[in-house]
C-alpha positions as CSV (number, residue, x, y, z in Angstrom):
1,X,-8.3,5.5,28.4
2,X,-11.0,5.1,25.9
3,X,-9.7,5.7,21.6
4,X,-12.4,6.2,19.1
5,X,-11.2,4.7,15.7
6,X,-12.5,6.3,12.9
7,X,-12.9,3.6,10.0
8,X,-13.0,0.3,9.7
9,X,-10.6,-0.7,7.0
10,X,-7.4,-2.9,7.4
11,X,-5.6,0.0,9.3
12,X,-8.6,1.2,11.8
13,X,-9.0,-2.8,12.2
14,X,-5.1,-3.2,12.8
15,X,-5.3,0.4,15.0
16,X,-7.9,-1.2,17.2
17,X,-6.5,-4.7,17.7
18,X,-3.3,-3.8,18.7
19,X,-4.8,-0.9,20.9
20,X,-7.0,-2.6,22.8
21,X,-4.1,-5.9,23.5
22,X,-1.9,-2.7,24.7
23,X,-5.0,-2.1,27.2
24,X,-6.7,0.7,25.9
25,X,-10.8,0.8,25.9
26,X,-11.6,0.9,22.0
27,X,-14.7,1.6,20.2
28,X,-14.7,1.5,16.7
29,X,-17.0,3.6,14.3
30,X,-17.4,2.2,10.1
31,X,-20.0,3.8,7.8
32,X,-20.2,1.0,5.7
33,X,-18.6,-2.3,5.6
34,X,-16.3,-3.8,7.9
35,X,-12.4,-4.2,6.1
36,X,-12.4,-2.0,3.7
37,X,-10.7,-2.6,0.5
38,X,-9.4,-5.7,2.7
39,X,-12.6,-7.3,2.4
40,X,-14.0,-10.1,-0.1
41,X,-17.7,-10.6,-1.4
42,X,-19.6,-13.8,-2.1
43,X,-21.6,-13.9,-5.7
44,X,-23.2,-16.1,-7.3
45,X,-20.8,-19.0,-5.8
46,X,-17.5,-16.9,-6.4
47,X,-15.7,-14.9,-3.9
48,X,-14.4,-12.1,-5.1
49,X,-11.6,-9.5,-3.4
50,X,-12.1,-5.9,-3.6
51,X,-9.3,-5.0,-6.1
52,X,-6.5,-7.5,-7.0
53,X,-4.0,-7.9,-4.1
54,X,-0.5,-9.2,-3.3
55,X,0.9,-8.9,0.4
56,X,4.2,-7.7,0.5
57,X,7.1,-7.8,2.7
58,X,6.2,-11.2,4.5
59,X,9.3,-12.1,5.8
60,X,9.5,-9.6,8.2
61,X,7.2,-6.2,7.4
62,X,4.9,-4.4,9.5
63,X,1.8,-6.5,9.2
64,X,3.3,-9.9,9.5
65,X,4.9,-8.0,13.1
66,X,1.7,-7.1,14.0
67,X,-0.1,-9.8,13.9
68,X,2.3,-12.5,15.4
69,X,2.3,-9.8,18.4
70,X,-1.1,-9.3,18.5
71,X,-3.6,-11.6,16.9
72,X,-4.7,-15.1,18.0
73,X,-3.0,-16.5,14.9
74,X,-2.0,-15.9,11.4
75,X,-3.5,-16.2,7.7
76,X,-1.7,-19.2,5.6
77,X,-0.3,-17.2,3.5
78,X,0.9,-19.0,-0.2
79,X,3.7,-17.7,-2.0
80,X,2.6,-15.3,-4.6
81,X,5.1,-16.7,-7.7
82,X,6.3,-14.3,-10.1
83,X,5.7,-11.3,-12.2
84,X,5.0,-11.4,-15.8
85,X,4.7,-8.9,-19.2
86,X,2.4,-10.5,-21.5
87,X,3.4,-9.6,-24.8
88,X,2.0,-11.3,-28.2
89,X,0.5,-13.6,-26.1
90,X,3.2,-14.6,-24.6
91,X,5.1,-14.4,-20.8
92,X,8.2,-12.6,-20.2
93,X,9.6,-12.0,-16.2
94,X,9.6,-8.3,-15.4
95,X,13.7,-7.6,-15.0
96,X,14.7,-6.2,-12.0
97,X,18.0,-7.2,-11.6
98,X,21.1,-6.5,-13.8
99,X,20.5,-10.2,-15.6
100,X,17.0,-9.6,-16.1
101,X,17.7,-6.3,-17.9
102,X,20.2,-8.0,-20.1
103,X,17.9,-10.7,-21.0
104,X,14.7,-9.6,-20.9
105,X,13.2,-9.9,-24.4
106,X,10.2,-7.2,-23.5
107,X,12.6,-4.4,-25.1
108,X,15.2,-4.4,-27.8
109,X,19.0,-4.8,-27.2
110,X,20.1,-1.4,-27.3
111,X,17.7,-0.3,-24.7
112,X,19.2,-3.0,-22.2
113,X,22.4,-0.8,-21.9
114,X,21.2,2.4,-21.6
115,X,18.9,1.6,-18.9
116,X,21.5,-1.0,-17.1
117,X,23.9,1.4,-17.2
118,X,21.7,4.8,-16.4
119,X,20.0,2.7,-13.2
120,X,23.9,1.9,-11.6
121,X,24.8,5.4,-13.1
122,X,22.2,7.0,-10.6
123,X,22.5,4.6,-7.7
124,X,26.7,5.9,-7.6
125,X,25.6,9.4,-7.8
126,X,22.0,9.3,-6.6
127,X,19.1,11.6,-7.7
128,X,16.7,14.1,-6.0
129,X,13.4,13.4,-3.9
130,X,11.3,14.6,-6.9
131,X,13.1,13.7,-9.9
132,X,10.3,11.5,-12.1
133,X,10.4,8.4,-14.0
134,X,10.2,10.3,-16.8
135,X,12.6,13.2,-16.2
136,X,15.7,10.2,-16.4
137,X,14.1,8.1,-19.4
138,X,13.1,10.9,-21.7
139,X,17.1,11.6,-21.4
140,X,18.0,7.7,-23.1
141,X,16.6,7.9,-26.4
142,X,14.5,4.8,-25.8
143,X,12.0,3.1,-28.2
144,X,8.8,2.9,-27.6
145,X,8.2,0.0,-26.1
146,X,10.6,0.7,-23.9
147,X,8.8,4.3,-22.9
148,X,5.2,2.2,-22.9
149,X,6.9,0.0,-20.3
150,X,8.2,2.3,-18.0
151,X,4.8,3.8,-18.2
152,X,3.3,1.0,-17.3
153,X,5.4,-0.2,-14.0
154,X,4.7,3.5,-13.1
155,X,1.5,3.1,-13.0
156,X,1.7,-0.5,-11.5
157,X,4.3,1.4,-8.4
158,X,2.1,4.6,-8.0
159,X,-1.2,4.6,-9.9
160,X,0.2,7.7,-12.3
161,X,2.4,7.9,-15.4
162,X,6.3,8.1,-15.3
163,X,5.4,12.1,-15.9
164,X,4.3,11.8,-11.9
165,X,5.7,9.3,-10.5
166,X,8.9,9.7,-8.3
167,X,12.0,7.4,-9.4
168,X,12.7,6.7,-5.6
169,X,9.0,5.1,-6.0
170,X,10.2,3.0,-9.1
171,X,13.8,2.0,-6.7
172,X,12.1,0.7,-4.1
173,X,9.4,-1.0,-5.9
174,X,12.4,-2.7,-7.4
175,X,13.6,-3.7,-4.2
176,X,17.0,-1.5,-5.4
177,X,16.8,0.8,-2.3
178,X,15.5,0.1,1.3
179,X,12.3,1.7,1.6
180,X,13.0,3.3,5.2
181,X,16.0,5.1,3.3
182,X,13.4,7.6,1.7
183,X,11.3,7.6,4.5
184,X,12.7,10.8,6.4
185,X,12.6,12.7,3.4
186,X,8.8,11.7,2.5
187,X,6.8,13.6,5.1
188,X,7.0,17.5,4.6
189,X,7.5,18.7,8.2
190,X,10.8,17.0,8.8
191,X,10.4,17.0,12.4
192,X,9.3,13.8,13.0
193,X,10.9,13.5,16.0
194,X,13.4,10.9,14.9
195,X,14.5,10.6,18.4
196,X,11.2,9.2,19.7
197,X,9.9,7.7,16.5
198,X,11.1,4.1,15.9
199,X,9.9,3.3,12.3
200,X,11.1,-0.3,12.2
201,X,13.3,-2.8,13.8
202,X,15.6,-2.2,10.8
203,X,16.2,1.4,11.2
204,X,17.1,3.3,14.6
205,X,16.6,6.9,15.7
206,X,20.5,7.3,15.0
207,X,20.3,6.6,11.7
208,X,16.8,8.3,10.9
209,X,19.4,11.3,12.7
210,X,22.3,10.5,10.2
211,X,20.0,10.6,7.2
212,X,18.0,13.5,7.8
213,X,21.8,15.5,8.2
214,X,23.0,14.2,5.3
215,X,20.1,14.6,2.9
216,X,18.5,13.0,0.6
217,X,21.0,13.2,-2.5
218,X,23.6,12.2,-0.1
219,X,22.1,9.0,1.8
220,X,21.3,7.8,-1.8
221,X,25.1,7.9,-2.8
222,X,26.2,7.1,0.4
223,X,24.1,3.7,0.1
224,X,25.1,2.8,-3.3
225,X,27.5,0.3,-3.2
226,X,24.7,-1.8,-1.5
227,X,22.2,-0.8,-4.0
228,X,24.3,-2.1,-6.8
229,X,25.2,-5.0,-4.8
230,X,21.5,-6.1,-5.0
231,X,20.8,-5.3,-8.5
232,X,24.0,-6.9,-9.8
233,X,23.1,-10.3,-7.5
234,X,19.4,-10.1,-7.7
235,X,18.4,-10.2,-4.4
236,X,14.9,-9.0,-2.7
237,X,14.5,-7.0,0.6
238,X,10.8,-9.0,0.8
239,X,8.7,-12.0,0.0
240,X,5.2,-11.7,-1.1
241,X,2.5,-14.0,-0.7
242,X,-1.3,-14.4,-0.8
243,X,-3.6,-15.7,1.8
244,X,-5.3,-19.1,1.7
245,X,-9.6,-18.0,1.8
246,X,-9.0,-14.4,-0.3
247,X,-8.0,-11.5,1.4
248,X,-11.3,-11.5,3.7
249,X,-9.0,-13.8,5.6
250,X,-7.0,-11.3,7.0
251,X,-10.1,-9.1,7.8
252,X,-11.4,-12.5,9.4
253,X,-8.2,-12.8,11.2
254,X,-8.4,-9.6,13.4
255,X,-12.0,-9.6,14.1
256,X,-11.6,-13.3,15.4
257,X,-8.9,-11.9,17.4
258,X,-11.2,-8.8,18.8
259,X,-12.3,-9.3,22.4
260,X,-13.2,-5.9,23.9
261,X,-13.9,-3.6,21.0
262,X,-17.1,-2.4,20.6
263,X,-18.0,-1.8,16.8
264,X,-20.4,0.9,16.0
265,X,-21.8,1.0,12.3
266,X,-22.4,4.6,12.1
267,X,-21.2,7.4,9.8
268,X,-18.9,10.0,11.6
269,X,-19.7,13.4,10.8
270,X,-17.8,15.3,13.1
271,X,-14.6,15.3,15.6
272,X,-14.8,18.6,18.0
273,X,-12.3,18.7,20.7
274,X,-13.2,19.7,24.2
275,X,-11.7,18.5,27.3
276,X,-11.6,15.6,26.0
277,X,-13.0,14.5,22.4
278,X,-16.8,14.0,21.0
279,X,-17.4,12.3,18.0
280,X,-20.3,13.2,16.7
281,X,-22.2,10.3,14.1
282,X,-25.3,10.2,12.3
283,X,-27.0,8.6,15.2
284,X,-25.5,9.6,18.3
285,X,-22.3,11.6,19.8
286,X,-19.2,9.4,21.8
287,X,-16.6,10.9,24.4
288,X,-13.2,9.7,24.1
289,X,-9.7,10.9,25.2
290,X,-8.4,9.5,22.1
291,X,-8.9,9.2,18.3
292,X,-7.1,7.7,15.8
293,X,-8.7,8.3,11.9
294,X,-8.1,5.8,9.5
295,X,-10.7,7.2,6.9
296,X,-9.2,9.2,4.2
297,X,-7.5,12.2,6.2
298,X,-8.5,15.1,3.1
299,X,-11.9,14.6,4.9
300,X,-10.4,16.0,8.3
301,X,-10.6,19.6,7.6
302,X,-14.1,18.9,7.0
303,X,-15.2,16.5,9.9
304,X,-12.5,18.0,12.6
305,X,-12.9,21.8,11.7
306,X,-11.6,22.8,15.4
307,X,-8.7,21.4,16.3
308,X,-5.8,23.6,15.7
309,X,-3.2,21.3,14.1
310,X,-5.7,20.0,11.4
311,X,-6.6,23.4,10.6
312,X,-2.9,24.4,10.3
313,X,-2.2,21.5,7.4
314,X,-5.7,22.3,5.4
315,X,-4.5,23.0,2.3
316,X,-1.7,19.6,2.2
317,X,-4.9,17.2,3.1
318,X,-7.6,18.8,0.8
319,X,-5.2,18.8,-2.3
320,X,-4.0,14.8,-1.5
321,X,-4.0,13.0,-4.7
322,X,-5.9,9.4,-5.4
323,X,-6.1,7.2,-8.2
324,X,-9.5,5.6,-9.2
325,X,-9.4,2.3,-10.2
326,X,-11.5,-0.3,-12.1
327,X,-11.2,-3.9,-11.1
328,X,-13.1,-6.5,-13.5
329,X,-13.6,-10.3,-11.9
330,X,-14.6,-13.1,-14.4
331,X,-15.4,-16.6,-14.4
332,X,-14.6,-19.0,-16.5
333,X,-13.9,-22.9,-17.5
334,X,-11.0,-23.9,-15.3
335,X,-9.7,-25.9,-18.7
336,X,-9.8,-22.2,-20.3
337,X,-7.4,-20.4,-18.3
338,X,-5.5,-18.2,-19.8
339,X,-3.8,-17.9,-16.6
340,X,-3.1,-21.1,-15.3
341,X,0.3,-20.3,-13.3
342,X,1.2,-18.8,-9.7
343,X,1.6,-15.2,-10.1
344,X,0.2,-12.2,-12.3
345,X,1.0,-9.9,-14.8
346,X,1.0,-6.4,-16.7
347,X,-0.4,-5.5,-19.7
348,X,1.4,-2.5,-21.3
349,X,-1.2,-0.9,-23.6
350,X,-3.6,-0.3,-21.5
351,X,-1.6,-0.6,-18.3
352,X,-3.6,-3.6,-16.0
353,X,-2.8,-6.3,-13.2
354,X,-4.2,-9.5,-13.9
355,X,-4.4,-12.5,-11.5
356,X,-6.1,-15.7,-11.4
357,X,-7.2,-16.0,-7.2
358,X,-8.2,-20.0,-8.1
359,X,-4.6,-20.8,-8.8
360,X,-4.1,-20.0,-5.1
361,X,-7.7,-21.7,-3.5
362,X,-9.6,-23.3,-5.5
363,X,-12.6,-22.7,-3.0
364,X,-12.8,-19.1,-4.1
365,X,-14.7,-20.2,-7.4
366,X,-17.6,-23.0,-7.9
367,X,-16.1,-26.6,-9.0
368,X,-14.2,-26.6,-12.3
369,X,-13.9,-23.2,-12.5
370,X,-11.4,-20.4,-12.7
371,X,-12.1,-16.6,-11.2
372,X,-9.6,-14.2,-12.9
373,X,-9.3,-10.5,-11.9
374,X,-7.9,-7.6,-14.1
375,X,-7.6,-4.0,-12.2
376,X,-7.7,-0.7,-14.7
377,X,-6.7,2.7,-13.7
378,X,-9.2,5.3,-14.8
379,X,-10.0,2.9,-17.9
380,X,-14.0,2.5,-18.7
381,X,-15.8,-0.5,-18.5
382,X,-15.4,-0.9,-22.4
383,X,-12.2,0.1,-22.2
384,X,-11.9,-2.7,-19.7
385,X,-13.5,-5.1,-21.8
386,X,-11.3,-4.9,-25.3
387,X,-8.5,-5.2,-23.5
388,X,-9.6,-8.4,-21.9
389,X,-10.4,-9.3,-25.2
390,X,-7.0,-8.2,-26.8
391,X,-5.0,-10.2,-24.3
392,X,-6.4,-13.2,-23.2
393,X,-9.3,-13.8,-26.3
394,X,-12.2,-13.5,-23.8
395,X,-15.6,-12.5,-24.6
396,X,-16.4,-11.2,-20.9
397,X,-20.1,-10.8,-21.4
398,X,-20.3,-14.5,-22.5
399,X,-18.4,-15.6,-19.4
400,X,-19.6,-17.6,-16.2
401,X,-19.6,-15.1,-14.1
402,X,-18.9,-11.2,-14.2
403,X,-18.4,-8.3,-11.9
404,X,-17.4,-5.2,-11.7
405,X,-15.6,-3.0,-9.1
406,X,-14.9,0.7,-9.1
407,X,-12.7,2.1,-5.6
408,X,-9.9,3.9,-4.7
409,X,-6.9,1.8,-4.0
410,X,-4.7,3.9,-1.9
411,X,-6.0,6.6,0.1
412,X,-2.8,8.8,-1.0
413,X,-1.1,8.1,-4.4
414,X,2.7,7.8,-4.4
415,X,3.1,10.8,-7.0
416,X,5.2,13.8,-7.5
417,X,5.0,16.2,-4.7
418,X,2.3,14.2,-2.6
419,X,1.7,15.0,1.0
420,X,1.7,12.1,3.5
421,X,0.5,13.1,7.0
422,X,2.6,12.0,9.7
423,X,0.5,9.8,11.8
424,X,1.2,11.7,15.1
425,X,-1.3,15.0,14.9
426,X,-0.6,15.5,18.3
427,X,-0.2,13.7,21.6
428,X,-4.0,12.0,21.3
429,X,-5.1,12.4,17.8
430,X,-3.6,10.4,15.3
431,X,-3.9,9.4,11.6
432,X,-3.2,5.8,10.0
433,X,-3.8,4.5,6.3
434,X,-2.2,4.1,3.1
435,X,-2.1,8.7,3.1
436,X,0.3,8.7,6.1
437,X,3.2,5.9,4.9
438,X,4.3,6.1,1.9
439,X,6.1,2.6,2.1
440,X,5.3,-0.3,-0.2
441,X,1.5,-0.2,-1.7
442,X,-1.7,-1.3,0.2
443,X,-2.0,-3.8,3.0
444,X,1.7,-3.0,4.0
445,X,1.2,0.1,3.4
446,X,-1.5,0.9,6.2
447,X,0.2,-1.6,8.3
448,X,3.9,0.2,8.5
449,X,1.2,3.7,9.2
450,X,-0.1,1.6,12.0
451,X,3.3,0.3,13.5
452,X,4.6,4.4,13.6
453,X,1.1,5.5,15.4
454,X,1.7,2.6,18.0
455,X,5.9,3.9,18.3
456,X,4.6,7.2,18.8
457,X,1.7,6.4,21.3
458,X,3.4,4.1,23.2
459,X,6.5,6.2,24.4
460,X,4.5,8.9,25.1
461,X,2.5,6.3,27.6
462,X,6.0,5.5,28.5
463,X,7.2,8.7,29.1
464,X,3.9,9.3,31.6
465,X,4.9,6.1,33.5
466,X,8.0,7.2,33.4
467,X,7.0,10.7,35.4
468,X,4.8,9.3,37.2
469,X,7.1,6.8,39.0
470,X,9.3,9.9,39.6
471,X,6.5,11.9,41.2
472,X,5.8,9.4,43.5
C-alpha cells in the first residue's frame, strides 16, 4: 500500500518513519524545508533552532516510544534543569507544588493561600472543560503580580491570556492532572472509538470507556485524591530534556533512519479522492491509497475540497486558532552571560521564554561564546528588543550575533473552545500535528498525534488480516 505524507515537519517525518518500518510504501511531499519547526539553521558560525524548545515527557512519552521502536538510534538528550521567574534581576523557581506556592517569593504572602487552597479546593470538586484561568483567579482577590503571573504561565501553557486559556491546560502543564484524563473530552465528536483507539500504554479502552460515562466534572473529582497527592509531595508525571547538537538532531535522527521513503520537495495543492487518491503538486500529480496530512489541517477544506468527511468539519478547521510568535537569537561573550545555568525562564511583563542552547553544547555557538534565545508572542521586534534590554542589560544591536525568527509554534493553540481534529478522517485519510493532540506543547505534541494515527491504522490492518484469515 503506498501513503502520501503531506508535510515534512516532525510529525509527517515521525508519520513516515514509523509507516514505512510497519511496511508501507511512503512518499513524502514538503514545500519547503525538511523538519519543520524541528529544524536548526547554521549563521554566521551559530546554530540556531527554530523557536526555543524543551522536549517533554522523556521518560516514557510518545516520541521517546517511537523512536526506540523505530529509529536506528536515539538523540542524547541532556537534562533540561529548572524553571525560573526573573524578577528585579533576580531567579526565583516557578512553584508548582504545595511548597513552592508557600515559599515562592514571586507573589506576596496572602496570595500563597488563596491560590494553595483554591488549586486543592478545585482538584476535590473539579471544574468544567472550559472554565478559564481567569474565570477561577478573577474570583481571589489577587494582586497584581499575582494576575501578571498567571497571565504569563498562560501564555507560556497555551500561547493566549488566562481570558482563553483552559485551567485543565494550566493542571496539566503543572503536572497536577494526567494529561490522558482530559483527553476524551478534548475532541468534539466524542466518538472516538475508545474501543479501538489505544492512546497510550498508560490508558486502556476501558478506562477511556469509564471516563467518557462519567464526564468530565466527574473523572476530575473522581481523580483527586491523586491529584492532591502530587501537588502536596511534588512529584512530576515527566522529565524534560534537550538534545545534544540542537533540535536538528532529532530531524537528523529520523532521516538517518529513513530507508525507503522517497522525498518529494514539491508544494501540494490539491487532494481529490477517486478510487484511490491523487495528490496533485505544483509539478506533478501522485496516486496513493493512503494520505496522512501533517500540514496545518485549516488548509484541508481548501486543498481536499471533495472528500465528504473534510467537507462535513469545514467550519471547525477554518476557524482553528494559532498563536504567532517571535523568537530573537543573540550572541554574546560567554563571560557575559546573563544566563549562565541549565534551564530557562519567564519574564512576566512582556510574557517571554528565554534560554541559553550553549549551556547545553557548546558547539552550537563559535569559541568563547554564548547563543541565548528569547521567544515573544505577538510582541514586535522593538518590543522584542526593550525587553531584552529591561531584563538582562543587553544592547541586541551591539551583540555578536543577531537573528530573528517569526513562525507559528503550534499548528492549533490550546485555548478556550479550540477544535482538535481527531487524526482518523476515515479508514485511509488521516491527520497528525500539534492541531489534532492536544497533549503537552510541540515535539510531544505531534508525536502523541502520531502514536493515535498509527493505533488507529494499525487495527484496522489488523482487523483485515484478521478477515482475511477467516475467508480463507
Amino acid at each position: 500500500m503506498r501513503v502520501g505524507v503531506v508535510g515534512g515537519g516532525i510529525s509527517g517525518l515521525l508519520s513516515a518513519l514509523s509507516l514505512e518500518r510497519e511496511g508501507y510504501e511512503v512518499v513524502l511531499f514538503e514545500k519547503d524545508k525538511i523538519g519543520g519547526l524541528c529544524r536548526s539553521e547554521k549563521i554566521d558560525g551559530y546554530q540556531v533552532d527554530i523557536g526555543v524548545h524543551a522536549i517533554t515527557m522523556l521518560n516514557n512519552g510518545p516520541l521517546t516510544r517511537l523512536l526506540k521502536k523505530y529509529s536506528k538510534y536515539l538523540p542524547n538528550f541532556r537534562p533540561y534543569g529548572g524553571y525560573y521567574v526573573r524578577l528585579n534581576n533576580e531567579l526565583h523557581k516557578i512553584p508548582v507544588s504545595l511548597q513552592d506556592w508557600l515559599t515562592t517569593p514571586i507573589i506576596p504572602h496572602k496570595d500563597k493561600i488563596l491560590i494553595t487552597t483554591k488549586i486543592m479546593d478545585l482538584m476535590s470538586t473539579g471544574f468544567e472543560k472550559d472554565v478559564s484561568v481567569y474565570d477561577v483567579v478573577k474570583t481571589l482577590g489577587l494582586s497584581d503580580i499575582s494576575l501578571k503571573f498567571f497571565d504569563t504561565i498562560s501564555y507560556f501553557l497555551s500561547g493566549e491570556n488566562m481570558e482563553n486559556t483552559p485551567l485543565w491546560r494550566l493542571f496539566t502543564g503543572a503536572g497536577y492532572i494526567p494529561e490522558d484524563d482530559i483527553l476524551p473530552f478534548i475532541y468534539k465528536d466524542s466518538k472516538i472509538n475508545p474501543m479501538k483507539s489505544i492512546l497510550t500504554k498508560k490508558i486502556n479502552p476501558e478506562r477511556i470507556k469509564s471516563i467518557l460515562s462519567k464526564g468530565f466534572l466527574k473523572t476530575i473529582k473522581d481523580g483527586s485524591k491523586n491529584y492532591i497527592s502530587k501537588f502536596v509531595s511534588g512529584g512530576r508525571y515527566s522529565t524534560q530534556g534537550y538534545p545534544l547538537g540542537g533540535i536538528q538532531s532529532i530531524t537528523n535522527c529520523i532521516l538517518n533512519s529513513l530507508e525507503n521513503t522517497e522525498i518529494k520537495y514539491e508544494e501540494v495543492i490539491s487532494i481529490e479522492k477517486e478510487k484511490s487518491y491523487v495528490i496533485g503538486t505544483n509539478e506533478d500529480s501522485y496516486n496513493v491509497d493512503m494520505v496522512v496530512f501533517s500540514a496545518p489541517s485549516r488548509t484541508l477544506p481548501d486543498i481536499a475540497k471533495n472528500i465528504d468527511e473534510i467537507k462535513k468539519l469545514e467550519k471547525h478547521l477554518r476557524n482553528i486558532k494559532f498563536t504567532n510568535s517571535l523568537t530573537v537569537w543573540f550572541g554574546i561573550d560567554e563571560e557575559k552571560n546573563p544566563l549562565n545555568y541549565v534551564g530557562s525562564e519567564i519574564w512576566i511583563d512582556p510574557p517571554a521564554w528565554a534560554k541559553c542552547i550553549t549551556n547545553y553544547d557548546k558547539s552550537l555557538a563559535p569559541k568563547g561564546k554564548a547563543l541565548i534565545g528569547v521567544s515573544f508572542v505577538n510582541k514586535t521586534e522593538k518590543e522584542a528588543y526593550e525587553a531584552i534590554e529591561k531584563y538582562l542589560n543587553i544592547d541586541v544591536d551591539k551583540a555578536d550575533f543577531l537573528h530573528i525568527q517569526k513562525a507559528v509554534p503550534e499548528q492549533a493553540s490550546c485555548c478556550i473552545g479550540q477544535f482538535f481534529v481527531y487524526p482518523k478522517i476515515n479508514d485511509s485519510f488521516y491527520v497528525v500535528g500539534t492541531d489534532a493532540d492536544p497533549r503537552s506543547m510541540g515535539i510531544t505534541r505531534a508525536a502523541y498525534s502520531v502514536e493515535v494515527m498509527l493505533s488507529e491504522l494499525l487495527n484496522i490492518a489488523n482487523c483485515q488480516r484478521f478477515n482475511l484469515k477467516r475467508h480463507l
